[in-house]
N, C-alpha and C positions, 0 to 999 in steps of 0.2 A: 567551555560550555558548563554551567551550573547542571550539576544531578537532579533531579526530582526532591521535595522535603519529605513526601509522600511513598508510600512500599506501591508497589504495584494491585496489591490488595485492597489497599486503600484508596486508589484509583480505580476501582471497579474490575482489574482483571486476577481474578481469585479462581479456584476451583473449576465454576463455572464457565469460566474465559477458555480453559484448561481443555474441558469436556467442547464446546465446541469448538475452539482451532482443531480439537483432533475431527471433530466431525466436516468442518468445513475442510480437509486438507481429503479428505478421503474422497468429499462429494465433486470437489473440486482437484484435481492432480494437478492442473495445468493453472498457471498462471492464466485468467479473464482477462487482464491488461493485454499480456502479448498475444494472445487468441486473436484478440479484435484487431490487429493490428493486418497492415496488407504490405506483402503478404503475410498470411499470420506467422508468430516465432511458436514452438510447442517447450515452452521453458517450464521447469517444475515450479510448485508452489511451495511455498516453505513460511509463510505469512499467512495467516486468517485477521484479514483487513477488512476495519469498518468503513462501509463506502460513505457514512454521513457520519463524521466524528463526533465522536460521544462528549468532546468539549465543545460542537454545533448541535446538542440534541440528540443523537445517533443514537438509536435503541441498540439494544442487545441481543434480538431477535435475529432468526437465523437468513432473515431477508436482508438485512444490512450487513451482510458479512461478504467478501470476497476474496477466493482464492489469489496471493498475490505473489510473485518471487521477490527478493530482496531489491532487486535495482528501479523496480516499477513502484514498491511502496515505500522507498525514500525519496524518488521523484514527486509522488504524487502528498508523501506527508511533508517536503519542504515546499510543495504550492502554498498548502493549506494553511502551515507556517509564516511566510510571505501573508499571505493573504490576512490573517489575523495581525501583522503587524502595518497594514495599512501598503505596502510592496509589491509591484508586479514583477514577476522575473520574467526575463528573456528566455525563452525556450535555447538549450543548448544544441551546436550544430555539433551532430558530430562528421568524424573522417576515417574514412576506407583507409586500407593501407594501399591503395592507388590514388589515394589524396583528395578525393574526390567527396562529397559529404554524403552521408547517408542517408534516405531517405528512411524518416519511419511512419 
């Protein structure tokens, strides 16, 4: 995987990025992804995730922000990933340690 050529500053997450992830992490404790889910999972958040990517347009505004945990916003930014290179992925199954797949 190529680095960025770019600082993260220079991608738009400066200061300001700073001040809100800490405000979205406070408003938000819980991961919104595993909330929604049934039943829901209560997983902490540790990511202030833009739900409309700021390389689709995605403001910076405190509406497009969601509390996310790490496994739900690597899921959700290799859709996004896939999807900008023209790729649909298969949604992955997972398995119980009774072998069985999990529903999520």
């Amino acid at each position: 995987m190529a680095w960025p050529t770019t600082s993260r500053h220079e991608r738009g997450y400066g200061t300001a990025h700073d001040r809100m992830r800490k405000r979205v992490l406070i408003e938000e404790p819980l991961c919104r992804t595993c909330l929604a889910k049934s039943p829901p999972r209560y997983t902490p958040s540790t990511i202030a995730d833009h739900i409309k990517p700021k390389a689709e347009g995605g403001s910076d505004e405190r509406d497009n922000y969601a509390g996310s945990c790490k496994p739900c916003h690597d899921e959700k930014t290799d859709a996004e990933s896939a999807k900008a290179r023209g790729i649909t992925l298969r949604r992955q199954i997972r398995i119980g340690a009774d072998g069985w797949p999990i529903e999520e």
